[in-house]
Residue, then its C-alpha position, 0 to 999 in steps of 0.5 A: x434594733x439589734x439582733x438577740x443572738x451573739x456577735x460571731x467572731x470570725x478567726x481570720x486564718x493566716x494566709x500561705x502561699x501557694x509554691x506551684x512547681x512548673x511540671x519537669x519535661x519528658x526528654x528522651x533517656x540520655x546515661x548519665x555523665x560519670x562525674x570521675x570521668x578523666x579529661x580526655x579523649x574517647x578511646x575509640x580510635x580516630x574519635x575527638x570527641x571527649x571521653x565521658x561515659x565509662x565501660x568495663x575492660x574485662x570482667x573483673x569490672x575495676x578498670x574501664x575505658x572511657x567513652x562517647x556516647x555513640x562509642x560507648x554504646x557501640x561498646x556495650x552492645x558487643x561487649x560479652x560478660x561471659x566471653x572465654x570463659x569454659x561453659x561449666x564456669x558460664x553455667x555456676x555464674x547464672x545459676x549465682x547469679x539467679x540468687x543474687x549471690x546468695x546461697x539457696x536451699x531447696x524447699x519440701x521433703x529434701x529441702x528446708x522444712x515448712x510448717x504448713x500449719x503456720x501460713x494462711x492456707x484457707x482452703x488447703x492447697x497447700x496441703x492437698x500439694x505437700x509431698x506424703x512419706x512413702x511407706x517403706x516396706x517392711x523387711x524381713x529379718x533373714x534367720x541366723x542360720x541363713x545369713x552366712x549362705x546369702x552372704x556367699x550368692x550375694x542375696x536378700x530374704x526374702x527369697x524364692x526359688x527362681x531367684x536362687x536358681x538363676x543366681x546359682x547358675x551365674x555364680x557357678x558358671x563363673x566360677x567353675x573350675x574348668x572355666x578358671x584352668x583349675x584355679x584353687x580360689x574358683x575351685x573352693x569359690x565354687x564349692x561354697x556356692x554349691x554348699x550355700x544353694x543346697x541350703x537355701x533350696x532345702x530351706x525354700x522346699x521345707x517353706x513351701x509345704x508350710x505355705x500351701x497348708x497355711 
């Protein structure tokens, strides 16, 4: 009596073979034969022994010696890149050589500018790490008709009266003519600064009663 469901149709699938590669063996690290190396002999002397594994000459690293193996590795474990050459040149060579050679900027408030809003910050280390503008203090103007007489005791405004004082004795000790066998030059040098400190010390007495009332 056959059965009321439909035949079921198996899908034969094509078969594929299997290609099981055998696993390579681990085998102590040996360099590589260099497949340019000359038929010739090892150029440590007194070695028979073909020459197959090259090593740099000198820093110029264009022409080599040709090795075997147990010379060239005697070769490069006493060969110094940086041997002869003076210590400032050692010095830009690594510092080029941290870059790959290639040029570097500086980063922060010096350097290239980094737009912290732009990088994935969420809980603002970053910001919290950027260096802040220091506030520049703000400088007073000196008068116009101060300036000449600043200008003559090498000073800034604001000024106090310690300041001018001891400037004025460095100047006028300097300057004085019985310090410079009656120079003209440290004579009229010495007059201007003697005019320069009697203006600017009326000016800071004037100043001090506008203080003390203010």
């Amino acid at each position: 009596m056959g059965a009321d469901f439909p035949a079921s149709r198996a899908v034969a699938k094509p078969f594929r073979a299997r290609h099981i590669l055998p696993m390579a063996r681990r085998s102590s690290f040996q360099p590589q034969r260099d497949p340019k190396a000359p038929s010739e002999t090892c150029a440590a002397p007194g070695c028979c022994l073909p020459g197959e594994f090259r090593a740099p000459r000198d820093r110029n690293l264009r022409d080599y010696l040709w090795f075997c193996l147990d010379h060239v590795r005697a070769y490069n474990a006493g060969w110094d890149f940086y041997k002869g050459m003076p210590s400032a040149d050692i010095e830009s060579a690594i510092r080029s050589d941290t870059g790959w050679q290639r040029p570097t900027w500086p980063l922060g408030r010096l350097g290239a500018h980094v737009d912290l809003s732009k990088l994935g910050d969420p809980l603002g280390i970053l910001r919290q790490a950027a260096p802040r503008p220091r506030s520049q203090p703000q400088r007073r103007e000196a008068p116009p008709e101060l300036r000449a007489a600043l200008g003559v005791l090498e000073l800034d405004w604001p000024l106090d009266a310690g300041a001018l004082k001891s400037r004025y004795k460095e100047l006028a000790k300097r300057h004085h003519p019985d310090a410079n066998k009656g120079d003209k030059r440290a004579e009229e040098r010495f007059k201007d600064i003697s005019r320069a400190y009697a203006l600017l010390r009326k000016r800071l007495g004037d100043e001090a009663p506008r203080a003390a009332a203010g």
